[in-house]
C-alpha positions as CSV (number, residue, x, y, z in Angstrom):
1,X,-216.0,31.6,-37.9
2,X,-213.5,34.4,-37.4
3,X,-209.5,33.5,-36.4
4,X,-208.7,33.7,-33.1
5,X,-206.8,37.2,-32.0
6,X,-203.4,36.7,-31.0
7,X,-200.6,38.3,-29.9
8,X,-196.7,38.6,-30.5
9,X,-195.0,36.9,-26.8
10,X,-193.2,39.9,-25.1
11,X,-190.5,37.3,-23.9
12,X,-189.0,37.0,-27.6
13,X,-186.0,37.9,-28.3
14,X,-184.9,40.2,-31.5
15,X,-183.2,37.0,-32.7
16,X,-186.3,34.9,-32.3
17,X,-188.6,38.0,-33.5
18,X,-186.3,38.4,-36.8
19,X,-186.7,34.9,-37.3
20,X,-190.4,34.5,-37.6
21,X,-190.0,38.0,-39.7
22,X,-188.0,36.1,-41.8
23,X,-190.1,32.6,-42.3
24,X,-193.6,34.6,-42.9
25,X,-191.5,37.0,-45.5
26,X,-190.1,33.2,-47.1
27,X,-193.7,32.1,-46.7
28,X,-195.5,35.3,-48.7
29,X,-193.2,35.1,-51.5
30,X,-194.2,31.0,-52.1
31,X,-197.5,31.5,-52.0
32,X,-197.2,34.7,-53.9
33,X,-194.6,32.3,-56.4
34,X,-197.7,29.9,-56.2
35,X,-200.9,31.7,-57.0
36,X,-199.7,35.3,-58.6
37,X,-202.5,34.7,-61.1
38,X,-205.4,33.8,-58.5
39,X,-204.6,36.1,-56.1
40,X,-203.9,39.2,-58.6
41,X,-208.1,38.5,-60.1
42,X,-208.8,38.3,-56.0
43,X,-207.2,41.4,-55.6
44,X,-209.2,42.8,-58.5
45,X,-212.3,41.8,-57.0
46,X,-212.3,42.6,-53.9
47,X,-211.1,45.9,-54.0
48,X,-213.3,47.0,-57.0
49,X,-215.3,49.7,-56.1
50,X,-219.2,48.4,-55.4
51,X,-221.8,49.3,-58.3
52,X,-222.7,52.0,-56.5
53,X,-220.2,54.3,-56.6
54,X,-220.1,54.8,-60.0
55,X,-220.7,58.6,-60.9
56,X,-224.4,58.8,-60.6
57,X,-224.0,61.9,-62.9
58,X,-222.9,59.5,-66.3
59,X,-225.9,59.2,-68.4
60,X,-227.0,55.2,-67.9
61,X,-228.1,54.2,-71.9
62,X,-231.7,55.8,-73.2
63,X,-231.4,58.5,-70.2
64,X,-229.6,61.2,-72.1
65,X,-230.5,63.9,-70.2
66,X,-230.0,66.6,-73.4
């Protein structure tokens, strides 16, 4: 199930705007404080690049191509 889209109230003002700023910045560096470890090797993960895209030009083992 996907989150629902939302969006930022146009009725805020800076002060009020700053202060959410503020809590989700407090909020990312806890978590980040919590699970550096975890979320650096989910980092790793997901943005390694897929199988495929590994030069298709190296020579795989036993397919030396001299």
């Amino acid at each position: 199930m996907y989150p629902k889209p939302f969006t930022i109230p146009a009725y805020w003002s800076a002060e009020q705007a700053m202060a959410v700023f503020e809590l989700l910045d407090e909020l990312r560096d806890h978590i980040w404080a919590r699970y550096e470890l975890q979320l650096i090797e989910a980092y790793s993960e997901q943005y390694q690049p897929p199988p495929a895209a590994v030069d298709a030009r190296a020579p795989v083992d036993g397919d030396d191509p001299f």
